[in-house]
C-alpha positions in Angstrom: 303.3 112.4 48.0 299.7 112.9 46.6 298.2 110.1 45.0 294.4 110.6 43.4 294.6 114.4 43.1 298.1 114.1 41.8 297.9 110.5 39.7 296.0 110.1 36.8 292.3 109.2 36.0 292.8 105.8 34.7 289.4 104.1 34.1 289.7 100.3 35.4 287.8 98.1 37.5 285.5 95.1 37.0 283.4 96.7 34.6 286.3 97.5 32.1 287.7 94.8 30.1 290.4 97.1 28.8 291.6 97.1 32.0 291.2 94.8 34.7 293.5 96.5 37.3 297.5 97.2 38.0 298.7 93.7 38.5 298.6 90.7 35.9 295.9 89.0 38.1 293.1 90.2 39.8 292.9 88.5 43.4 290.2 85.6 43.4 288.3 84.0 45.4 289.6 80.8 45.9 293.7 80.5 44.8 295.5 77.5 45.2 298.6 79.2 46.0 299.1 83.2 46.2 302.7 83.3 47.3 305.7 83.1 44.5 308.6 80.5 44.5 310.8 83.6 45.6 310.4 87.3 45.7 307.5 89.8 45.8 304.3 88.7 47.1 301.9 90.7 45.3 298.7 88.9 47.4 300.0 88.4 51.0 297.8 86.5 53.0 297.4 85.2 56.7 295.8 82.0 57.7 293.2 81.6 59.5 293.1 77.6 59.6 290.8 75.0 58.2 287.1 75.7 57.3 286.5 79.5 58.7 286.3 81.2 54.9 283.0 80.4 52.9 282.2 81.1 49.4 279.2 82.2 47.3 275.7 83.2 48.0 274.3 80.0 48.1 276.2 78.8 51.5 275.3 82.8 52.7 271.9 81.9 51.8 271.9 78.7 53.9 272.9 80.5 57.4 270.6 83.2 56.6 267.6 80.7 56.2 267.7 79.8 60.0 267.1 83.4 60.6 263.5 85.4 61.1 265.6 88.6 60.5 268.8 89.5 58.7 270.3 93.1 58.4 272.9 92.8 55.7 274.6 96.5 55.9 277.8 97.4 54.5 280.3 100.1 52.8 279.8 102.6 49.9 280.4 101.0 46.3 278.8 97.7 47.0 276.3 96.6 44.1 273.3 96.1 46.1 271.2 94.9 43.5 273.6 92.5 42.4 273.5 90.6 46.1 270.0 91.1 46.3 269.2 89.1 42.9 272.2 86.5 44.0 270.6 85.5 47.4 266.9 86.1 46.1 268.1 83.1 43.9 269.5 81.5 46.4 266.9 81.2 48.9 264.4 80.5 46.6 266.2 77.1 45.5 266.0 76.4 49.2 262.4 77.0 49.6 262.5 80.7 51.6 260.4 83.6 51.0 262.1 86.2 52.1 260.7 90.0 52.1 262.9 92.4 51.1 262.8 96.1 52.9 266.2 98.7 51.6 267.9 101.3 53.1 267.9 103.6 49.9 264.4 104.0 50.6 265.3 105.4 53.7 267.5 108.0 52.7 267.2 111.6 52.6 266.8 112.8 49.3 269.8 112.9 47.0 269.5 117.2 47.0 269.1 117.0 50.5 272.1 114.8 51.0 274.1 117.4 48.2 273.0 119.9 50.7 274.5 118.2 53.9 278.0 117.1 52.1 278.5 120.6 50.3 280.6 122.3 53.5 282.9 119.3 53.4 283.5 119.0 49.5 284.0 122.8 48.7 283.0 123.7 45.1 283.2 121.1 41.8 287.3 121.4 40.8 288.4 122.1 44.2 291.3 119.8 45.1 290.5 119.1 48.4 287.5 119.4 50.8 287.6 119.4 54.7 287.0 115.9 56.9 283.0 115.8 57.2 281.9 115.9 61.1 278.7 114.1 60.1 277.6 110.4 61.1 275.6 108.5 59.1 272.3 108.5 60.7 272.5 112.2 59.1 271.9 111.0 55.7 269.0 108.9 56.5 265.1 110.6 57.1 264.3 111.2 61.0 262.7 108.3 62.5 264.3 105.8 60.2 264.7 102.8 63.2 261.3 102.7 63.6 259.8 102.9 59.8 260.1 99.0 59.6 257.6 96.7 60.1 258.5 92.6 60.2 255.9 90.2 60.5 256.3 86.8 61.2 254.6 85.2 58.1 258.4 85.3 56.5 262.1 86.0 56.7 263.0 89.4 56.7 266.2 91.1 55.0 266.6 94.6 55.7 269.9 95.6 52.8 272.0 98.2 52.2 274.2 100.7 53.5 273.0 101.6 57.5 271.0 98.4 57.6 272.2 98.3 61.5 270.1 100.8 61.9 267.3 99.7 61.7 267.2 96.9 64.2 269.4 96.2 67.7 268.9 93.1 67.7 268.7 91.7 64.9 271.7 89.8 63.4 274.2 92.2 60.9 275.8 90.7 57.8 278.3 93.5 56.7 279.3 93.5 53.0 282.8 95.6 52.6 285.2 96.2 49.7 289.1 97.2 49.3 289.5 100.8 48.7 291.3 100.4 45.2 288.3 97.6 44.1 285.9 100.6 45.3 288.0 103.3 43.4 287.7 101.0 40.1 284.1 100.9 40.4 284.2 104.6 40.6 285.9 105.4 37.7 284.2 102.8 35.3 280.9 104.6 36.8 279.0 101.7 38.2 278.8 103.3 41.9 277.7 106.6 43.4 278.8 108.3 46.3 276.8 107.9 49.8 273.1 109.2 49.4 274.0 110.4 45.5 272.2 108.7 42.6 274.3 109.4 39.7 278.1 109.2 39.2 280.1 111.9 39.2 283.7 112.8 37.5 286.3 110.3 39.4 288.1 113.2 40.6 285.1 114.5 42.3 283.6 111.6 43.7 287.3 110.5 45.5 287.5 113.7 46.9 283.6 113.5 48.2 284.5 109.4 49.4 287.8 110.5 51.1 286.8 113.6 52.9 282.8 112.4 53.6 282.4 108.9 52.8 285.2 107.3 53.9 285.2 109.4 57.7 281.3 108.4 58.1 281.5 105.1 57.1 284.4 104.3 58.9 282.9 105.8 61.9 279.9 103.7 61.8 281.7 100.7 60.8 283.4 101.3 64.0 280.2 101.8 66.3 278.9 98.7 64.9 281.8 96.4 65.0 280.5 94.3 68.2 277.4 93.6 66.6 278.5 92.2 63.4 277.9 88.3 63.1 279.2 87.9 59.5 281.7 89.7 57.5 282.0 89.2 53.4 284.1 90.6 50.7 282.3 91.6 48.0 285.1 92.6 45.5 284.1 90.4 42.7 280.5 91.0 41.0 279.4 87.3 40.4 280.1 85.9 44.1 281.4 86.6 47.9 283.4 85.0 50.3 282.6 85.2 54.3 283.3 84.4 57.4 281.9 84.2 60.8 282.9 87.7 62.5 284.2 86.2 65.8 286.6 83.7 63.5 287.8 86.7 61.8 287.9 88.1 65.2 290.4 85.4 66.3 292.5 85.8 63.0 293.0 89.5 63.7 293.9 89.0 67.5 296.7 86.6 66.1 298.7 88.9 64.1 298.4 91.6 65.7 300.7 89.5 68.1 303.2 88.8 65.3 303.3 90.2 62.2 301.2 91.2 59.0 301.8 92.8 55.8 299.1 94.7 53.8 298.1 93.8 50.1 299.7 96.7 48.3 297.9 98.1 44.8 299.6 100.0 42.1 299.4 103.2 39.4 300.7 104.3 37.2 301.6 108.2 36.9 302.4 110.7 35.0 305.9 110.7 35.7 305.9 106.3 36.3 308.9 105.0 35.7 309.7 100.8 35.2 311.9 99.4 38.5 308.5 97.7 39.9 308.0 96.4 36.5 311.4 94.8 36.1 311.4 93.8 39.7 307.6 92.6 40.3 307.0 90.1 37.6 303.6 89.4 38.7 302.5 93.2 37.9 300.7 93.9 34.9 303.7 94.0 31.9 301.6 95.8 29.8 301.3 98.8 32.0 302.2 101.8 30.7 304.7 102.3 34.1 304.1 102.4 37.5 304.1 105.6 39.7 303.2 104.3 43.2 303.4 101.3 45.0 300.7 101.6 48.0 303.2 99.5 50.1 301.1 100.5 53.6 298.8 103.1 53.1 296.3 102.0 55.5 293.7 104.5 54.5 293.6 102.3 51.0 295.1 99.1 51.7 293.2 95.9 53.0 294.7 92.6 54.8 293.7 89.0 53.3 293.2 85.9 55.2 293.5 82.6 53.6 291.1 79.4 54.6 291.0 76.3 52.7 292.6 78.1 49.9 289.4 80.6 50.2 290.5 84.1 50.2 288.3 87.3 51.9 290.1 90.6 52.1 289.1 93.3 54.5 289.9 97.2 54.5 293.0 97.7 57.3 290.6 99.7 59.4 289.3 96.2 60.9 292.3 95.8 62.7 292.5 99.3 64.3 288.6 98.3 65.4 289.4 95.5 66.9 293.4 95.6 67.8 294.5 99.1 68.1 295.9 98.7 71.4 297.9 95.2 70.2 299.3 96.7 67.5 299.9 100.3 69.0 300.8 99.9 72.1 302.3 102.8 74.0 300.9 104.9 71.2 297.2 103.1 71.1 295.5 106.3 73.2 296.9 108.8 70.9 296.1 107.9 68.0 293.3 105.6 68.8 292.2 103.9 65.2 294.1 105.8 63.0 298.0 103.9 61.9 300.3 106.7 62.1 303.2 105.4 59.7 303.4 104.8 55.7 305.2 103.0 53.8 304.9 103.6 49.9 307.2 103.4 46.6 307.9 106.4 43.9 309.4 104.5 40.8 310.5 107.5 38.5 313.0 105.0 37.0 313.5 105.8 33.3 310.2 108.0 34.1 310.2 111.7 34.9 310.8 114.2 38.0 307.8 114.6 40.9 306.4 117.8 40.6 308.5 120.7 42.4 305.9 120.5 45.7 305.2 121.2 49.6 303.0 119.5 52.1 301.0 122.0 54.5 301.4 122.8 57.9 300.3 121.3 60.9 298.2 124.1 62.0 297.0 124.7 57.9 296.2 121.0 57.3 294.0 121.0 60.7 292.6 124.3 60.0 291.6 124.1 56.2 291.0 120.1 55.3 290.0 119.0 58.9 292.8 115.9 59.5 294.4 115.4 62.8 298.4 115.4 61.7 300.1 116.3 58.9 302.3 114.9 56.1 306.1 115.1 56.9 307.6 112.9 54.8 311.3 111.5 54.6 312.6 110.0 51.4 314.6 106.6 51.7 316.0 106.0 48.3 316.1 102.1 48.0 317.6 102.1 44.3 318.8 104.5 41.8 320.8 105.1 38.6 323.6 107.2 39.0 322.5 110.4 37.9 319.5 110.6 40.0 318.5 113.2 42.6 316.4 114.9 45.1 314.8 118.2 44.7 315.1 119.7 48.8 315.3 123.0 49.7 316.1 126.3 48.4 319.0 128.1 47.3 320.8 130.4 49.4 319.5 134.1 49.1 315.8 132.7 47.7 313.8 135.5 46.6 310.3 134.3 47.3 308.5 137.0 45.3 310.7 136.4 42.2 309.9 132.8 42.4 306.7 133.3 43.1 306.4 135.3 39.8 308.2 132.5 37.9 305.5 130.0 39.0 302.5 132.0 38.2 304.1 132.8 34.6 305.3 129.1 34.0 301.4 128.2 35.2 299.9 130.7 32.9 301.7 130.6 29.6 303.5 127.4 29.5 307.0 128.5 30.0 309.0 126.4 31.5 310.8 127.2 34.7 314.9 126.5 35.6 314.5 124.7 38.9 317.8 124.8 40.2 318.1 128.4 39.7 315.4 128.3 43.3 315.4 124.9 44.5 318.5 122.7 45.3 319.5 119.3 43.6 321.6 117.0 45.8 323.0 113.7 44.4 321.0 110.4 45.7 322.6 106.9 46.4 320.9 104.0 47.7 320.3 104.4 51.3 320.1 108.1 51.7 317.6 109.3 53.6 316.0 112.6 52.5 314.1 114.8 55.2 310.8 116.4 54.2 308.8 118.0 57.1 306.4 120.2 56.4 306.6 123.4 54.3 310.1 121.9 52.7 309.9 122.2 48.8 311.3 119.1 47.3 310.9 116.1 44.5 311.9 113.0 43.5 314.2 113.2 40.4 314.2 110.8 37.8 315.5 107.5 38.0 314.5 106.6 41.6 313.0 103.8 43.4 311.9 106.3 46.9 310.2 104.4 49.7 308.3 107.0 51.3 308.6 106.4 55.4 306.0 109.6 56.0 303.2 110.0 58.4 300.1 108.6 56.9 298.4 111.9 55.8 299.4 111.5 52.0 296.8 113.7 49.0 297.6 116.8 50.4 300.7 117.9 47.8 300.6 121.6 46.7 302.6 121.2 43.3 304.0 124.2 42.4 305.7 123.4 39.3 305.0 120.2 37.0 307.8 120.3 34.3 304.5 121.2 31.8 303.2 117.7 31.9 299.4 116.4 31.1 298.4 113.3 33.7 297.8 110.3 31.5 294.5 111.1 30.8 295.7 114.3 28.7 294.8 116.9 31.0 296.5 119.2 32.9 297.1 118.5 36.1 296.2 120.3 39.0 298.5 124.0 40.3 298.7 125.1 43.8 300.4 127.9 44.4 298.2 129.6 46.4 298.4 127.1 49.1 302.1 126.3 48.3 303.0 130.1 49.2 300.9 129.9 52.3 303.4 126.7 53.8 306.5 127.1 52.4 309.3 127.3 54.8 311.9 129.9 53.4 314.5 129.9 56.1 315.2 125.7 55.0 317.6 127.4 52.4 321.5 127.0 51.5 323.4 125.5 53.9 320.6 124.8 56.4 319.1 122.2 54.6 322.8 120.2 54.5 322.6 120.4 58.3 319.0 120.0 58.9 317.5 117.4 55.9 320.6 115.3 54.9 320.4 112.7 57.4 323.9 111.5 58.9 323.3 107.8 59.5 325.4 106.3 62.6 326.0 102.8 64.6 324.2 103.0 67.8 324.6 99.4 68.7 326.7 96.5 67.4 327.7 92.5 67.6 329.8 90.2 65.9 327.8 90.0 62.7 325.1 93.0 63.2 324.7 96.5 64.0 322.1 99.1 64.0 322.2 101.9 62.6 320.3 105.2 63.5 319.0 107.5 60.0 317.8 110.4 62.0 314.9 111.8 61.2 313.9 115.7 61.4 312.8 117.2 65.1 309.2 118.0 63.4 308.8 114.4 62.5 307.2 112.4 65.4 308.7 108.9 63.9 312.3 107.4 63.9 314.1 105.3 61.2 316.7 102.8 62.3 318.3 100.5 60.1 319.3 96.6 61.2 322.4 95.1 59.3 323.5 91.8 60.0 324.4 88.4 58.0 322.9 85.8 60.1 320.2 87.1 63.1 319.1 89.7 64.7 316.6 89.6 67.4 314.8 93.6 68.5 312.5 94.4 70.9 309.4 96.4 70.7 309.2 98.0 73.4 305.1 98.3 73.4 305.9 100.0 70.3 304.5 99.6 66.6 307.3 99.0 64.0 307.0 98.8 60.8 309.9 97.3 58.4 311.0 96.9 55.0 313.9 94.8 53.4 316.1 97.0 51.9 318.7 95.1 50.9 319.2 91.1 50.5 316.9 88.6 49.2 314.6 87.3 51.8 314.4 87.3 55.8 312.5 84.7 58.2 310.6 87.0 61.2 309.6 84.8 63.9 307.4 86.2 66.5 306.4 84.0 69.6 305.7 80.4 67.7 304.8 82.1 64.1 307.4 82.1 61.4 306.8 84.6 58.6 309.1 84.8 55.3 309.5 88.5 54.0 311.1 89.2 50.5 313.0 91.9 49.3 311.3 95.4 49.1 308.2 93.9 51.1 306.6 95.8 54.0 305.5 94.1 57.3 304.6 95.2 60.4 305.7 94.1 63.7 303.0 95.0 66.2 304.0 96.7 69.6 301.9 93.4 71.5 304.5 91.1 69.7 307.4 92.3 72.5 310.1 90.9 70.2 311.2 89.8 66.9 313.5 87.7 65.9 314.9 88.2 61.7 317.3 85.8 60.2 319.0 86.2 57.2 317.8 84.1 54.3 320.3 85.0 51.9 324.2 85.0 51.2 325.1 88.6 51.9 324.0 90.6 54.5 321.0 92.1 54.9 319.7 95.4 55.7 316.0 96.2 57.3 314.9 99.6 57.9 312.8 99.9 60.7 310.5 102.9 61.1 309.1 103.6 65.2 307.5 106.6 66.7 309.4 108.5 68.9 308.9 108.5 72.5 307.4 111.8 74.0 307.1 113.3 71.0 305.3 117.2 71.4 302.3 116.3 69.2 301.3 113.2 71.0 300.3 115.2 74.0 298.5 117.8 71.6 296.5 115.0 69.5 295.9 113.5 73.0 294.3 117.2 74.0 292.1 117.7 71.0 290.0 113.8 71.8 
């Protein structure tokens, strides 16, 4: 899967009334109900019980009156100047002068900070940089903790990005944003990239947020956690909703004994195709189509908590902060604060193919782009017209010079290239499961509905071959053959990849009205895929172990963990942390129902080498 470098560069976001974003309604902050009758959740939220959430910047403005000092620091894409003038109002109508010191006064300057991010963003058109090794205190002039003077003749508001660093003591209000609210912003070109001041083509600024922003910000955001008082999302322009840290503190700690599910977020694609359409009603109808469901890409997703029917979302990443070892378990030293597992859809009903594509290497991906595993995918095909298929593998006796050739020719002058001549097409049904480790060429034929169970690395696609194809935007879309050439994995070829990336589902354990079934994965992924049949109940341990489920087939399920009872619909993702010990999932519907269930394995051979490189 690739999603920015491989999607297309719709312009959205709050500051484009042409297009608000990929669903019907953009989440507010204060809904009386998110949850439909039955079916999809678009907006799934967790409570965290009466009067915790608080909205706008006049009851912010209140707590922050009682306070000599306030540093109110938070995440790239914030509009600083926007809270400023909102609380300047606000505290004014209560009677508070307040001087105001920022951090973008601090900063280096922006050529400087061009200078520092230029080894981790490669040049301007490159698809991918490398994961920056900087922190943030990098980007700010030396000294910056001590450049501050407060006096005691008024309250004092130190605001913006690194505001924490500035003071120890003093009390931190930190201001954060979903990642697909932040990627509007970016392309409607209302925010800049950390220590920039001017925008930058969207392509170019999500490759400098992902690879540099996102790694420094989430480290800091990380070394500050403990010190946060109050946390806010700031997604909407003309108000906030927040909450005391250690009642968000309290919320986390609860489901990460029992279950969550992300808020997923939607594109469309060049090749998009219309299942999530027909089968989300809430999404946006007037979409062109929709290419990818983020189901649980935890790099981009966020979790919301409900209070009062006030609504604050917060980027996944709090939960690793707080409650890796809850929700990891066995797993929670080896990966520390990074998920391990996605979930994600690829709708190419009546759409198009994926491009003909590889993912990179273990060793590549570490060597050349900086991340810590790689992206071996499996393909789980939850629906699908008849005809539909899977690109995997290559046909016996592959030339890879002559193919080669074919690519660079197809790339050059627009000739079109006969796939299966190279590449092998194999029949999909529902419930196959399609193996993708590394180097394995392979797409997603038309007239699909894929979940993607993959490890979470998920931009780094080398297309090869893209059926000719402009993105959305009209322009051609990105050709990687160079790096493509340098992963592929020639020997998966003929009847090797019938034995080795077909997988041959079997009944490992069974009852009167349930069994599970195992969907092997490939040796080189580290994660497992079972899949839990049953008409009534079935109850399954964790074992200290993170899984993360989907229905699959059926209409809805009730998950009770401990004393919490969660209702899941059809094609929804949740996530069962390892701290939960078990799960119990009854049926809610007339037939039975079918949950796949993806786990890591146990002593898999990268844990001990991620454990090694810490």
């Amino acid at each position: 899967m690739n999603t920015s470098t491989q999607g297309p560069a719709v312009t959205g976001g709050s500051e484009k009334k042409t297009k608000w974003r990929s669903s019907s309604q953009p989440l507010l902050p204060v809904q009386k109900t998110c949850a439909p009758e039955t079916g999809y959740n678009i907006y799934p939220t967790h409570s965290l019980g009466a009067g915790k959430i608080h909205a706008g910047y006049d009851t912010l403005a209140s707590w922050i009156a009682t306070q000599p000092l306030v540093l109110i620091d938070g995440y790239a894409g914030i509009y600083w100047d926007t809270v400023q003038q909102a609380l300047e109002k606000a505290l004014q109508q209560q009677g508070i002068h307040v001087t105001w010191h920022t951090t973008a006064a601090l900063l280096k300057p922006a050529t400087a900070v061009q200078q520092l991010v230029a080894p981790f963003i490669g040049a301007e058109g490159d698809v991918w940089g490398k994961r920056a090794t900087l922190q943030l205190t990098d980007f700010f002039q030396p000294g910056t903790s001590g450049r501050l003077h407060f006096n005691a003749n008024s309250t004092h508001i130190v605001i913006g990005t690194g505001a924490a660093l500035t003071h120890l003591q003093a009390p931190v209000i930190y201001l954060d944003i979903p990642k697909n609210e932040l990627q509007y912003r970016m392309r409607a070109g209302t925010v800049t990239n950390l220590g920039n001041t001017k925008t930058e083509a969207y392509n170019e600024m999500y490759k400098r947020a992902y690879f540099v922003d996102w790694v420094v910000l989430n480290n800091y955001k990380q070394s500050i956690a403990s010190r946060i008082t109050i946390m806010a999302d700031t997604q909407w322009r003309d108000t906030l909703t927040w909450v005391f840290n250690t009642d968000l503190q309290a919320g986390i700690a609860s489901i990460s004994r029992t279950s969550f599910r992300v808020r997923p977020w939607f594109e469309a694609g060049a090749w998009g195709g219309q299942w999530m359409k027909q089968h989300i009603p809430a999404l946006n109808q007037q979409e062109v189509n929709y290419a990818w469901s983020f189901e649980m890409i935890v790099p981009e997703n966020g979790v919301i908590f409900e209070s009062d029917h006030y609504l604050l979302e917060i980027p996944f990443e709090w939960l690793m902060f707080y409650q890796h070892r809850n929700i990891l378990g066995n797993h929670a030293d080896i990966f520390r604060y990074e998920f391990p597992i996605r979930f994600d859809f690829l709708d190419t009903f009546d759409g198009g193919n994926l491009s003909i594509q590889c993912h990179p290497t273990l060793q590549y991906i570490r060597d050349n782009f900086g991340e810590n595993i790689t992206q071996d995918e499996t393909y789980y095909i939850l629906d699908c017209k008849d005809n539909a298929g899977v690109y995997l593998g290559f046909r016996e006796g592959i030339d890879p010079a002559a193919f080669r050739k074919v690519l660079e020719n197809s790339r050059d002058n627009q000739e079109p290239v006969p796939v299966t001549d190279y590449v092998q097409l194999h029949k999909a049904a529902r419930h196959d499961l399609f193996l993708i480790p590394n180097g394995t060429v392979h797409s997603a034929g038309a007239d699909n509905l894929v979940l993607e169970i993959s490890a979470t690395p998920y931009i780094f696609t080398f297309k090869m071959y893209d059926w000719l194809r402009p993105g959305l935007d009209g322009k051609p879309r990105s050709i990687s053959i160079d790096h493509a050439f340098n992963n592929l994995d020639f020997s998966r070829q003929g009847a090797v990849v019938t034995q080795q990336l077909l997988s041959v589902p079997g009944v490992i354990q069974s009852g009167s009205d349930w069994q599970i079934v195992h969907v092997p994965t490939h040796a080189a992924h580290f994660y497992d895929v079972h899949r839990l049949e049953f008409d009534t109940t079935i109850t399954v341990p964790t074992g200290n172990c993170c899984l993360v489920m989907m229905l699959v087939e059926g209409t809805a399920v009730t998950v009770t963990t401990g004393s919490a009872t969660t209702v899941y619909h059809y094609a929804e993702t949740f996530v069962i942390p390892a701290a939960a010990a078990t799960c119990t999932i009854t049926n809610n519907g007339a037939g039975r129902a079918k949950v796949v269930q993806a786990f890591l394995k146990p002593g898999h051979p990268v844990f001990s080498d991620l454990i090694s490189r810490q």
